[in-house]
N, C-alpha and C positions, 0 to 999 in steps of 0.2 A: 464253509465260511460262516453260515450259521450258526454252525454250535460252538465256534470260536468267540463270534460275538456274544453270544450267549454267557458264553465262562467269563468275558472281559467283566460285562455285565454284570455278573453276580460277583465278581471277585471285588468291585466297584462299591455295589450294595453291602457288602461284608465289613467293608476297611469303614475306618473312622481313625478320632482324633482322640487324643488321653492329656490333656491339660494335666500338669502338674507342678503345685507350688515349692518356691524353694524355702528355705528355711533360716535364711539367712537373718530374722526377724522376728525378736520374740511372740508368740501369740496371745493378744489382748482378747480375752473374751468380751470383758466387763470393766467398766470402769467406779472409781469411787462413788460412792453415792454421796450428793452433795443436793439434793432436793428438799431436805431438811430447813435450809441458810435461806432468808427472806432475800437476803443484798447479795447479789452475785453482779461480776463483773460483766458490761457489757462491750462485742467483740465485732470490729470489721474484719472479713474473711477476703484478704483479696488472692486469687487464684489463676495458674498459668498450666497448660500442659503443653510442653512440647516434644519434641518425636526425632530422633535422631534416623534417616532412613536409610544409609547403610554405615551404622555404626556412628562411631566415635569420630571418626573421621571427615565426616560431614556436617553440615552448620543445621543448629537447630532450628527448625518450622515449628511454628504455633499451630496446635492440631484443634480445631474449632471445636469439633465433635466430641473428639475425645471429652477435651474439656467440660462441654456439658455435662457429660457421663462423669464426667470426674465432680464435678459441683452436686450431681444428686448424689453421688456418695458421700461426701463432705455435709449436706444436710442433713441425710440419714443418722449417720453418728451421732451429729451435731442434735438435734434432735431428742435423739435417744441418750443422749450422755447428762442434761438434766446439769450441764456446768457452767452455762452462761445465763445470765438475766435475758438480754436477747441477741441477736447476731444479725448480720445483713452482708450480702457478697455486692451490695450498690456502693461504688466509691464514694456518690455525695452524700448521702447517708452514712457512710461509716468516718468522715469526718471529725466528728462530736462522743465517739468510740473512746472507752477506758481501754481497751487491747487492737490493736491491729496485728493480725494472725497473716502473714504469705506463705503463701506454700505453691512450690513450683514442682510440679512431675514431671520427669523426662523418662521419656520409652524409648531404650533404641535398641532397634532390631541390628538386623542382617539381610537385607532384599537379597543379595546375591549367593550368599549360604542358602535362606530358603528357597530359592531357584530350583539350586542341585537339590536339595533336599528334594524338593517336589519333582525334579527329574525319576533320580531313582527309583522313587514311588511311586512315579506312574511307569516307568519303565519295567518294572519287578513287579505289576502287579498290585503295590503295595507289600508284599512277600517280604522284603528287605526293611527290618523297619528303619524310621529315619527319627530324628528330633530338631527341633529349632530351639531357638532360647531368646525371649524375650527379655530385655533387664529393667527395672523400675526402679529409678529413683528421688524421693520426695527432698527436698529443701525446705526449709523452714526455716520463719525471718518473726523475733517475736518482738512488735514494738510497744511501747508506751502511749499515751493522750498527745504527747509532744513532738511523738517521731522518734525517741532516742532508742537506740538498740538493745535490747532486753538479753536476749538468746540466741543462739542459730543452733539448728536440730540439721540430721541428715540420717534417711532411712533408705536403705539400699536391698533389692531384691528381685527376685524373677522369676519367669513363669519358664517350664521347659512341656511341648507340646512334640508329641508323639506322635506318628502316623503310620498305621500297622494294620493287616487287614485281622478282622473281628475284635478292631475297639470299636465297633460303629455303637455299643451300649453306652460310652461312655462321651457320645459327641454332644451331650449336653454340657460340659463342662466348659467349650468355647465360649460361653458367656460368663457362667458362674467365677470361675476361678480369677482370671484379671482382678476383677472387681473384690475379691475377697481377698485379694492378695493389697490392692488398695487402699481399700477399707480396714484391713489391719493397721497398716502403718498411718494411717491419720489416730486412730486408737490410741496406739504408740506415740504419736508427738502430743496428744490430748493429757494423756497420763505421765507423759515425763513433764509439762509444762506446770498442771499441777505441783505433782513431785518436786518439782523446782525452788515452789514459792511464789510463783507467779500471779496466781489467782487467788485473790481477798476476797474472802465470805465473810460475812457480820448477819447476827441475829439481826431485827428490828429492837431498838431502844427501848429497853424496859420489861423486854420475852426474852425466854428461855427456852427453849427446847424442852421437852417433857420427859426427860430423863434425868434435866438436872433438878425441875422439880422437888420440895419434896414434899412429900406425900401425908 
């Protein structure tokens, strides 16, 4: 009986998870550099995640958490992308906003696929691999100073998560990957919005950039 526990045990210790993104969604490494322009637009960011929990079929919940996690990736970008003069995710501050950006996530699983999923897999040991599939998809609302409706964007994608014994190397990826699967797609609506037209840079009156210079 002991060395059966024993095997359970190690075969436990062995198995892990293999996060892997889909591809449904170009990959933005980088965005334009736009740190150059003195006058950039300034943007309210207002923000929703909700969680479809078995499927499409069920009515969306607002997932609190998530949503945090989703607003520091949306700052992180934001941030690093060097495209707005400045931003705020506070409504009564984004008021007084040249841009107002929404952007709504929806994640919806499968509880009851991953159930069996997770039956099998512990039934087999893990031996049997299995997959689940998370699907992600961002909305986007782009508006004006006045409210009036600019754009609508929609980026659609998923994570599929594997469960196999000796991926346990790879069970760091449970965090990493969502999040970079995320994080892309704000990239993506960051860079088609430019690309649009959307966003007016101006020098300061009377400079030039030092390229037009001349010398």
């Amino acid at each position: 009986m002991s060395r059966l526990l024993s095997v359970f045990v190690l075969f436990q210790l062995l198995s892990g998870c293999l996060m892997v993104p889909g591809k449904l969604v170009p990959t933005v490494h980088t965005l334009p550099d736009r740190s150059a322009y003195e006058n950039k637009p300034d943007v309210f960011i207002d923000l929703n995640f909700h969680t479809f929990l078995s499927g499409k079929h069920s009515a969306p919940v607002e997932n609190i958490t998530a949503k945090d996690q989703f607003l520091n990736i949306v700052r992180n970008v934001t941030d690093r992308s060097n495209l707005f003069e400045s931003y705020t995710f506070d409504r009564f501050e984004g008021s007084d906003k040249d841009l107002t950006i929404q952007m709504d996530m929806m994640n919806t699983g499968n509880n009851t696929g991953a159930m069996l999923a997770g039956c099998v897999s512990g039934l087999t040991l893990t031996v049997i691999p299995v997959a689940v599939k998370d699907n992600y998809v961002l909305t986007a609302t782009l508006l004006d100073s006045s409210g009036t409706e600019l754009a609508t964007y929609r980026y659609e994608n998923y994570v599929r998560t594997w469960i196999h014994m000796f991926l346990f190397p790879f069970f760091g990826t449970m965090k990493k990957v969502p999040g970079e699967v995320m994080e892309n797609m704000v990239r993506n609506l960051y860079n088609d919005i430019l690309q649009d037209g959307y966003l007016k840079y101006a020098y300061q009156e009377n400079e030039l950039p030092d390229f037009l210079c001349l010398k």
